[in-house]
C-alpha positions, 0 to 999 in steps of 0.5 A: 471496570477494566476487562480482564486481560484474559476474557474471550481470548481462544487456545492460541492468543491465551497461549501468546498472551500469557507467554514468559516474558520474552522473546515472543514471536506471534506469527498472526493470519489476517483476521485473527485478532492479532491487535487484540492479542498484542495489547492483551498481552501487554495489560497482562504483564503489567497486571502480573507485575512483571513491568509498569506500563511507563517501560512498555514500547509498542510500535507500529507502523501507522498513526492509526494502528498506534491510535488503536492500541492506545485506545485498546489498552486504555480500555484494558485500565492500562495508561502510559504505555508508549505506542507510537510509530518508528519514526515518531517514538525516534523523534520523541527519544532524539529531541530528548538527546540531542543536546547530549549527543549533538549539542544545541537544538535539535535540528528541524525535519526538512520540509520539502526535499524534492527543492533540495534534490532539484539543487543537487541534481542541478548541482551535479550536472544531471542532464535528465530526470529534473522534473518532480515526477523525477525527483519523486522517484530519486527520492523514492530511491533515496528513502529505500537506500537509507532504509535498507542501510545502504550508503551513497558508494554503495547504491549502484552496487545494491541496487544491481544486486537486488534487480531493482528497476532504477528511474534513472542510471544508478550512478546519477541517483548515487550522485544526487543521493550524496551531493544531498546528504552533504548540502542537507547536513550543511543546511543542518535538517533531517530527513525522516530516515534520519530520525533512525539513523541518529537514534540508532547512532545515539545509542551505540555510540554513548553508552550513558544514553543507551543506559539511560534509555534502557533503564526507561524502557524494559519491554518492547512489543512490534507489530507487523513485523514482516514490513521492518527494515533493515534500518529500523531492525537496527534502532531496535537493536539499539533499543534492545542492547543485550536484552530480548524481553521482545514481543514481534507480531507479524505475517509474511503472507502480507509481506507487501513493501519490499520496493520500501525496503521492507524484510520479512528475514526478520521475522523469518529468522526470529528463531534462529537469533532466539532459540528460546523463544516462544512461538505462538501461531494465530490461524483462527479467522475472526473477521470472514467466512470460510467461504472468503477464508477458503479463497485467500488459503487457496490463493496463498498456497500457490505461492512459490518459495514459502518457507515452512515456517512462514505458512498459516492457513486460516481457520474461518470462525463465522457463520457461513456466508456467500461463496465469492463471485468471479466475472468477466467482462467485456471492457472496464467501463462494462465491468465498472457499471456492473460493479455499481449495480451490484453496489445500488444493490447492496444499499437498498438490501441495508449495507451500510456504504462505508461497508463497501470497497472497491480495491484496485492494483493502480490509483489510475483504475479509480476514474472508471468507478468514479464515474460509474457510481458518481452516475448512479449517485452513490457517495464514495471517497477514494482512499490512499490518493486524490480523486482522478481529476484531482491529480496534478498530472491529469490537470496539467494533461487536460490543460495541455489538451485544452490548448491543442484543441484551440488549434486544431483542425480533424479532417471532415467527419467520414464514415470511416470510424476506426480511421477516426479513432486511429487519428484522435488516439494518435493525436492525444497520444503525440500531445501526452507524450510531451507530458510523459506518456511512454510507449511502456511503463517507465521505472520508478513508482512515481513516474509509474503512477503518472504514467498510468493516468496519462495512458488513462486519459489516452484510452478515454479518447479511444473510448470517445472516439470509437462510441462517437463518430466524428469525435475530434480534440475539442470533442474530448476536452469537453467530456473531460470537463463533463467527468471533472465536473460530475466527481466535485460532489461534497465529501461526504462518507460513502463506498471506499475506493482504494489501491490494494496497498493503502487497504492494509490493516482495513476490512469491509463487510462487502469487498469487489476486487476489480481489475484483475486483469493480467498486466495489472495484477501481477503488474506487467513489470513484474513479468520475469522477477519471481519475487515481484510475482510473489509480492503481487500475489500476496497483494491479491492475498491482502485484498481478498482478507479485507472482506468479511461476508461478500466478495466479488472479483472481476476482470475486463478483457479490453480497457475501453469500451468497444475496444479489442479483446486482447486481455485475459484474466490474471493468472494468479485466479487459474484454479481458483475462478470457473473456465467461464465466469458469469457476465455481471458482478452478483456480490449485491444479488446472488451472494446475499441469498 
């Protein structure tokens, strides 16, 4: 028998559940039930009569959420609802109209886009920025440029407007971005921006299409509403026509996509652009204790420049739990050791290891915890980006390395060890740089990513180098061998390792935050941009919502071991962490009792 759409729902989900039949904004806190709010109020108008289940859009960012919500309804007696992503219900309306619009077949997605970009760039005579890091980053800009709705004339222009750090000069990228719209429609392939922008077309541009359309569909539901694009903002729209039987679900407390083009105006400005709208608040915090609630209110309520509209502070509805812990250490591989004590901790107390999370600002940040949990044989699996050794850019720089070290000749072992570790670290950091370690963090994500691993590999010789005198080239390749071969284990379901950013939409009953060094979160290169601050600071706000029970945040003061003090925590814990936080992470021991 299927639930009754209304059953166990509190005051404000019944109030955005049972809401006239559109427009309806729910401005939903994390932990609120916020999916099982949407597909309540989807069942419920099917139940009422008010649409069939077939002319229900529901859309979603992930595959996994728009599994969610099939699974969810389904279990409400509803089918048929079409609950799929942006870009997958595009594609599914474009091959549906191409023959129409375009005539013939659809035309395929192009598969490999950095092969394309590396013949316009070739093509345009750029002299820099051809490597697949580069190219990453180029399209990268592309992808965000087509998002934002932003053409190629015009990117020098918008990325200047928006202070957006760019991986090359803007009028290169600007090139490239037009050399490969043109050489792409010649090879007729699209691009997944271009799923929206030709459904988008489709719709304004033929108005049997659009007629067609809006007699299929009636009602549209879109969830996480804060990360819309502008592009996607405009499919909507086409979807939409004159109507505003719309449900949007969002949170700009979560808004952490800007550098994707996401825009929080959307949900911001809901109102303005339907005065009749209902407005339903969700703050009532099903997934956490007030003590974890009580910290992500605090962590949020220092942000600058929230509009009015946007603040929900979350109520927890748990039993009350552990208050969370805040610790410093000396250096990370301290702080990571301490982190897998208090995890072992938690196993033999009974949590399950696929309850647990470490989450981190950087993917480079994983290594550390790899190997402390690889040492005490706890099974993890690292989410969101390959394990450490895995990593294209650290394979390269360790067979760079390899090769260096059969040529190499140290001066004899002395009793000076600083002077040794000086020789090392400059020596592996002359061999990097021919990799692409910089001095300082250079623009663009992909080429930040791949700088964060080399600048790992770098300190990992710093860190040989300062605990063993006499440690040379050979030395430390044949640690790296020893770390790579230590993380081969079979997958196998364990703690989850994961960045802030792929942690979205996921809980656990046990959460560390690590890392939370100033320079990592907020990331350096956000020092001087107040809206880059207050993205970090949702970011933090994100990773503190992911934990229901225990909670331990921590920070190292040096990244490797022994090396200088020259870090502080992240400025983003002033008020919230004690002067003096305790030495080792107590998420496993304190807080459980």
């Amino acid at each position: 028998m299927a639930l009754d759409p209304l059953d166990g729902l509190d005051q404000e989900q019944r109030a955005a559940v049972c809401a006239p039949r559109g427009p309806v904004c729910v401005l939903a806190g994390a932990g609120t039930g916020k999916t099982r709010t949407i597909t309540r109020r989807i069942a419920q108008l099917v139940r009422t009569g008010h649409v069939a289940p077939g002319q229900v859009l529901a859309v979603t960012f992930t595959t996994r959420a728009a599994g969610e919500m099939r699974t969810r309804l389904r279990e409400l007696g509803v089918e048929r609802v079409q609950a799929r992503t942006f870009h997958a219900a595009a594609l599914r309306q474009l091959r549906y109209f191409w023959p129409r619009v375009v005539g013939g077949e659809p035309w395929p997605l192009l598969e490999h886009k950095l092969r394309l970009l590396a013949q316009v760039a070739q093509q345009v005579g750029t002299s820099t920025g051809t490597g697949a890091d580069d190219l990453r980053d180029v399209a990268g800009e592309i992808e965000w440029a087509k998002a934002s709705l932003v053409s190629a004339a015009d990117y020098p222009t918008a990325v200047a407007a928006a202070r957006r750090g760019t991986p090359m000069p803007a009028a290169q990228i600007a090139a490239i971005y037009a050399g490969y719209e043109e050489l792409k429609n010649r090879h007729r392939v699209l691009d997944f921006e271009d799923l929206l922008l030709h459904t988008a077309a489709a719709l304004e541009e033929r108005s049997a299409v659009a007629q067609e359309f809006r007699d299929r569909y009636r009602c549209f539901v879109v969830d996480e509403y804060q990360d819309v694009t502008p592009l996607q903002q405009r499919v909507l729209d086409a979807w939409l026509g004159a109507r505003d039987d719309l449900t949007v679900v969002g949170d700009t407390n979560q808004t952490i996509y800007s550098f994707a083009g996401a825009a929080p105006r959307f949900l911001l400005e809901f109102s303005r652009r339907f005065p009749d709208a209902v407005t339903v608040r969700l703050h009532r915090d099903y997934r956490s204790t007030p003590q974890v609630v009580s910290l992500a209110n605090r962590v949020i309520s220092a942000a600058r420049g929230r509009p009015a509209g946007a603040r929900l502070r979350l109520e927890g509805q748990r039993g009350a739990g552990p208050e969370p812990s805040f610790a410093e250490h000396e250096d990370e591989p301290t702080e990571a050791d301490a982190v897998a004590a208090a995890i072992e901790q938690l196993l033999r107390e009974g949590t399950s290891a696929a309850e647990i999370a470490v989450l981190y600002r950087v993917n480079a940040q994983s290594e550390v915890y790899e190997r402390a949990l690889d040492t005490r044989g706890i099974p993890f699996q690292v989410r969101g980006g390959e394990r450490f050794f895995h990593r294209p850019e650290v394979r390269t720089a360790v067979r760079a390395l390899r090769a260096a070290a059969t040529g190499y000749s140290p001066r004899p072992p002395t009793s000076d060890s600083v002077g040794s570790a000086l020789e090392l670290g400059a020596t592996v950091r002359a061999i990097l740089a021919r990799q692409g370690l910089t001095a300082h963090p250079p623009a663009g994500s992909a080429a930040r990513s791949r700088w964060e691993s080399l600048r790992a590999l770098a300190e990992l010789a710093d860190d040989l180098a300062g605990s063993t005198p006499g440690a040379d080239l050979g030395r430390l390749v044949t640690e790296l061998d020893t770390r790579a071969e230590a993380a081969h284990p079979p997958a196998v379901a364990g703690v989850t390792l994961a960045s802030l950013h792929s942690a979205k939409g996921l809980e656990w009953d046990a959460v560390f935050l690590v890392g939370l060094a100033e320079g990592t979160l907020p990331i350096q290169y956000a020092e001087g941009d107040q809206a880059a601050l207050e993205e970090e600071r949702r970011l933090l706000y994100v990773g503190v919502t992911r934990a229901r029970r225990r909670l331990a945040l921590s920070w190292a003061l040096s990244r490797g071991a022994g090396g200088r003090r020259s870090r502080r925590r992240s400025s983003f814990l002033d008020g919230l962490a004690p002067r003096k936080s305790v030495a080792s992470v107590s998420a496993g021991s304190s807080p459980s009792s």
